[in-house]
C-alpha positions as CSV (number, residue, x, y, z in Angstrom):
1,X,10.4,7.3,-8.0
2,X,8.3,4.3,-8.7
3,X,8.4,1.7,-5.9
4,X,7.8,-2.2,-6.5
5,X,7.9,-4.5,-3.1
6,X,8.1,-8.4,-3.5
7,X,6.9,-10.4,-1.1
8,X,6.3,-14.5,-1.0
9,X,2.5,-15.5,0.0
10,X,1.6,-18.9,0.6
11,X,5.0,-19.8,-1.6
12,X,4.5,-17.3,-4.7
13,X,6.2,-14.0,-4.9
14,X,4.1,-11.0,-5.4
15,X,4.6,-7.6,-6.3
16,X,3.1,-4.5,-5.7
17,X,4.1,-1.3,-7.8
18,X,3.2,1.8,-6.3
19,X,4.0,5.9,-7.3
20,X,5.9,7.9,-4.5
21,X,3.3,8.6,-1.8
22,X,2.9,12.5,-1.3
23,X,5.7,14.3,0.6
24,X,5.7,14.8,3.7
25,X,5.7,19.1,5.0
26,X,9.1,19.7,5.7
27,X,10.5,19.4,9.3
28,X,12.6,21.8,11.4
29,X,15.4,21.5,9.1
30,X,13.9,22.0,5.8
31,X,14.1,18.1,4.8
32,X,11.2,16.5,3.4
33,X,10.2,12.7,3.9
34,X,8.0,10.2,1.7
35,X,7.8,6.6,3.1
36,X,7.4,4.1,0.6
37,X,7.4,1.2,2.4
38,X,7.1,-0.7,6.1
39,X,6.9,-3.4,7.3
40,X,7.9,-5.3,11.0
41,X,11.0,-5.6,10.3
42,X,11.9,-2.0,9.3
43,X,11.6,0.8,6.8
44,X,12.0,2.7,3.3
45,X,12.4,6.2,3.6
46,X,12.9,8.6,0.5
47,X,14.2,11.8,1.6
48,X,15.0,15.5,0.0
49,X,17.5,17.9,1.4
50,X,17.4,20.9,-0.7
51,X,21.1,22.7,-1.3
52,X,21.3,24.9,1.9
53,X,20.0,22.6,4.5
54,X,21.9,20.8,7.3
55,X,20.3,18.0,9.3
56,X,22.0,17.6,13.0
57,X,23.7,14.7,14.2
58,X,21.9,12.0,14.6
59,X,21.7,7.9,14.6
60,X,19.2,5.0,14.8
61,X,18.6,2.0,17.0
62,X,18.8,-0.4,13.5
63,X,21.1,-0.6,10.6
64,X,20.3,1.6,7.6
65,X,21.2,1.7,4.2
66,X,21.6,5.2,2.9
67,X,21.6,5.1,-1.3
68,X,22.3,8.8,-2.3
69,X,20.5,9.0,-5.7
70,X,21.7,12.3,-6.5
71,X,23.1,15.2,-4.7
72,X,26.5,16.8,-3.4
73,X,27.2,17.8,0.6
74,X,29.4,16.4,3.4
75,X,28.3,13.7,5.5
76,X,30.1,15.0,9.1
77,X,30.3,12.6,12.0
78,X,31.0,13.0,15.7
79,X,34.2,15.2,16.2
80,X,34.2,17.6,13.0
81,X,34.8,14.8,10.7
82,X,33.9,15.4,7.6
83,X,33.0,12.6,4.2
84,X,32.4,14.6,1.3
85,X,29.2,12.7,-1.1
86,X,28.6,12.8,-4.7
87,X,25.3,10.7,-6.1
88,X,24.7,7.9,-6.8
89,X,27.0,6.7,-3.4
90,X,26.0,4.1,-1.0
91,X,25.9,4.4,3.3
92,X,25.5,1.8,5.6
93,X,25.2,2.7,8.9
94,X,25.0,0.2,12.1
95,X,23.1,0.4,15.1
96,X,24.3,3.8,16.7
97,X,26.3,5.2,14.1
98,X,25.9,9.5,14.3
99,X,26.2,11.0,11.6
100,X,24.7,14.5,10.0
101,X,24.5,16.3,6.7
102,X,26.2,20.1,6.3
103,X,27.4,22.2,3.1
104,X,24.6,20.5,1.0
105,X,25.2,22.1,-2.4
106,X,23.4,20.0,-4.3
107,X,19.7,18.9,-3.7
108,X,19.9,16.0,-2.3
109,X,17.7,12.7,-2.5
110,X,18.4,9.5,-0.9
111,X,16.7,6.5,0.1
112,X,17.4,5.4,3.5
113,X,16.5,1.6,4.4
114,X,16.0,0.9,8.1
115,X,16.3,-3.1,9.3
116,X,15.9,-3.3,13.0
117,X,18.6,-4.8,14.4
């Protein structure tokens, strides 16, 4: 997925196109991570859950936006509850929200957008 970041420099906007930086080995869980962008403020994560894989609960200290290009799973939060996902979708998660991914039966890739808070 081809990335273009704008940014304003001495009162022009910029861009900057760049190819998907290699992916990372997967982790404990069988996901796979490329960053494609960061800054102070936060970051741009593109990730890959391939069909099979769950990723724990978990949360993050910041607001994230989670776009779900393509895929098919259940999102589960805190207490067995269950949101069943079909790409393209859109997340947004504030500061603290936990949340996990189970039944993924679709290889998944999202783009999740981290803004401290």
């Amino acid at each position: 997925m081809r990335t273009t970041i704008f940014s304003l420099n001495h009162g022009q906007v910029e861009f900057q196109v760049s190819a998907v930086p290699p992916w990372a080995d997967p982790d404990e869980f069988g996901q796979v991570a490329a960053q494609l962008h960061r800054s102070a403020n936060g970051t741009v994560t593109l990730y890959r859950i391939p069909a099979g894989c769950s990723v724990p609960i978990h949360s993050g200290p910041g607001y994230a936006l989670c776009q779900i290009v393509a895929g098919r799973g259940k999102l589960v939060l805190p207490g067995g509850r269950e949101v069943d996902y079909h790409g393209p979708e859109v997340f947004m998660f504030e500061p603290g929200a936990l949340h996990g991914w189970q039944e993924v039966i679709e290889d998944t890739l999202l783009t999740v957008c981290e803004v401290k808070a």
